[in-house]
N, C-alpha and C positions, 0 to 999 in steps of 0.2 A: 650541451648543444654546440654544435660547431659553425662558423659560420667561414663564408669564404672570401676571401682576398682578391682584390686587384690581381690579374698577371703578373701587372709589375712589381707590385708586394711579393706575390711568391720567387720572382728569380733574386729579391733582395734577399727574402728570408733563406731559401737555397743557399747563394752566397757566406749568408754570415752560418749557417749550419755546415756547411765544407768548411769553413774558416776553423771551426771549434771542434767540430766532429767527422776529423780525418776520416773514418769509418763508415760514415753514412752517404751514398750514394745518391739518394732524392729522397724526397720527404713524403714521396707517393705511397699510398697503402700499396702492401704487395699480398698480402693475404697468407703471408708464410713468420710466424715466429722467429725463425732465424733473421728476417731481412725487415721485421716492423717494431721488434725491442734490439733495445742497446744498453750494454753498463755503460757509464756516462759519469767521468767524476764530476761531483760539486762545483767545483771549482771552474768544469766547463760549460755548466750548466749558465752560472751566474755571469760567465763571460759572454757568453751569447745573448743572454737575459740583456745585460747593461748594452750590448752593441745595436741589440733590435731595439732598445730604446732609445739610444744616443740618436736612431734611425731615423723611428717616428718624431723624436721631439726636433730636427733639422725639417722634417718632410712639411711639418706643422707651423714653424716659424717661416718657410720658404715662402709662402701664400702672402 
């Protein structure tokens, strides 16, 4: 199940997905295989993993 974000959650998460995944354009479904998979090292996985987190846990303390 998917659920949806804030606007402003999506132009952060946006952000740190250009930050990690030169390649990827928007995060939007496009309906074409070419333009909604990606190889993806590990390694950029986990970078972006940790940055949307460092995100939320600043967003969370902010309050």
């Amino acid at each position: 199940m998917t659920t949806r974000t804030k606007p402003a959650s999506d132009a952060l998460l946006l952000e740190i997905a250009r930050k990690h995944f030169p390649n990827i354009e928007t995060l939007e479904t496009r309906n074409s295989d070419g333009l909604d998979f990606h190889d993806v090292a590990v390694w950029a996985i986990r970078a972006a993993l940790e940055a949307a987190y460092t995100a939320g846990f600043a967003a969370a303390t902010k309050r």
